[in-house]
LUMGUZA-956798 format. One record per residue (C-alpha): x, y, z. Coordinates in steps of 0.001 Angstrom, whole numbers. Layout:
BEGIN
     east    north       up
        X        Y        Z
...
END
This chain:
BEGIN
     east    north       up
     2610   -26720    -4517
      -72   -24361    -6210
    -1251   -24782    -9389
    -1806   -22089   -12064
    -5584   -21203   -11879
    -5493   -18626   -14478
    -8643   -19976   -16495
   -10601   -20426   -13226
   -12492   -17699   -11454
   -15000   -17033    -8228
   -17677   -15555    -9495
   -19882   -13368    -7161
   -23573   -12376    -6817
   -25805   -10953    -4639
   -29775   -11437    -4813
   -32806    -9926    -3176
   -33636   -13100    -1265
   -32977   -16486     -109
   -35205   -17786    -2570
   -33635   -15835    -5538
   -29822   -17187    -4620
   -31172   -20328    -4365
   -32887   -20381    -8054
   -29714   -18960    -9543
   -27211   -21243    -7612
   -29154   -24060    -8304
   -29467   -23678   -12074
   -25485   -22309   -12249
   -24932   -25789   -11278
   -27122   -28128   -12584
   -26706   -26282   -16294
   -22862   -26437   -15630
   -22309   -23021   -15770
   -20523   -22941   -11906
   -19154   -26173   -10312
   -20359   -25253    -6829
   -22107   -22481    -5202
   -21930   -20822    -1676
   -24178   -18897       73
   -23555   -16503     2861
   -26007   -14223     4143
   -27924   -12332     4758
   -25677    -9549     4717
   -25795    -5851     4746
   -25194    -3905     1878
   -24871     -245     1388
   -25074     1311    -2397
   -25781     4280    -4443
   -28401     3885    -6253
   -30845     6649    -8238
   -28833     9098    -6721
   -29504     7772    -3257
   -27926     5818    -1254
   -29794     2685     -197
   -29614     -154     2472
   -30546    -3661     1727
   -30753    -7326     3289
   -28870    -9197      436
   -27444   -12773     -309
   -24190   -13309    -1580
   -23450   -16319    -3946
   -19983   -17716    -4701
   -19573   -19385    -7417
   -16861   -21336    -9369
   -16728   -21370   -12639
   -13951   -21073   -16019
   -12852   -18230   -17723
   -14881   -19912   -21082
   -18206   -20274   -18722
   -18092   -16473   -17182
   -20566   -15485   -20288
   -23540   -17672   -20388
   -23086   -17795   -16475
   -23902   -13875   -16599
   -26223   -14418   -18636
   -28149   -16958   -16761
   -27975   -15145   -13783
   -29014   -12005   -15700
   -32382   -14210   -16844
   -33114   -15190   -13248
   -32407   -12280   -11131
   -34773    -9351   -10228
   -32495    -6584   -10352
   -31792    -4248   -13307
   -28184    -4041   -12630
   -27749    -7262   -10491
   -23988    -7646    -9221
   -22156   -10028   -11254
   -18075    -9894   -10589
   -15646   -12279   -11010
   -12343   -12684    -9310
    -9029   -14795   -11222
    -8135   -17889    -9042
    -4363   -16900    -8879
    -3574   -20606    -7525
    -4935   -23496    -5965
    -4448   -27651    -6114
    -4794   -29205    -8995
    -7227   -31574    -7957
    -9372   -29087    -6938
    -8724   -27125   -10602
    -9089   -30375   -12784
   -12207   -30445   -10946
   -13700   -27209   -11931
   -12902   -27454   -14952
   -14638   -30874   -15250
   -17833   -30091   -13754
   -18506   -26758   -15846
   -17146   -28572   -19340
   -19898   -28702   -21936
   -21394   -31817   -22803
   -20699   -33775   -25421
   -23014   -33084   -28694
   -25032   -35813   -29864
END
């Protein structure tokens, strides 16, 4: 039976690189901002950008996270990605086990203080 997943969502990035997805994904989970992180790629992307559109080689991160952690996680990624306007989005888990839920939710919980 599914679970309500309301406070959990996929986040999604792409970077520039291999080497850029793997800096982000890598501190989104050790910091505890994402409890895991995929990455597919590359891929194509196609986008407007300065009035032109442009084709790129990109890497696409998914990453899970809580509804609480969505802000710093932006703003991590913000710190270590190269783009201006790098692609941050995040999707609502409508449902999923709760296992797999309590789990999340563990992994990106702050630590304790002091």
């Amino acid at each position: 039976m599914p679970h309500d997943a309301s406070d959990c969502l996929e986040v999604r990035v792409t970077a520039a690189d291999r080497a850029e997805a793997e800096r982000i994904r890598t501190a989104a989970v050790g910091e505890r901002l994402a409890a895991d992180a995929q990455l597919l790629g590359p891929i194509e992307s196609v986008y407007r950008w300065a009035g032109e559109v442009q084709r790129a080689e990109e890497w696409l991160l998914l990453m899970k996270t809580t509804a609480e952690r969505f802000e710093e996680l932006a703003r991590r990624v913000r710190e270590l990605h190269s783009y201006e306007v790098p692609q941050i989005v995040a999707v609502v888990l409508a449902a999923g086990t709760a296992d797999y839920l309590d789990w999340i939710r563990r992994e990106t919980s702050r630590p304790p203080v002091g």
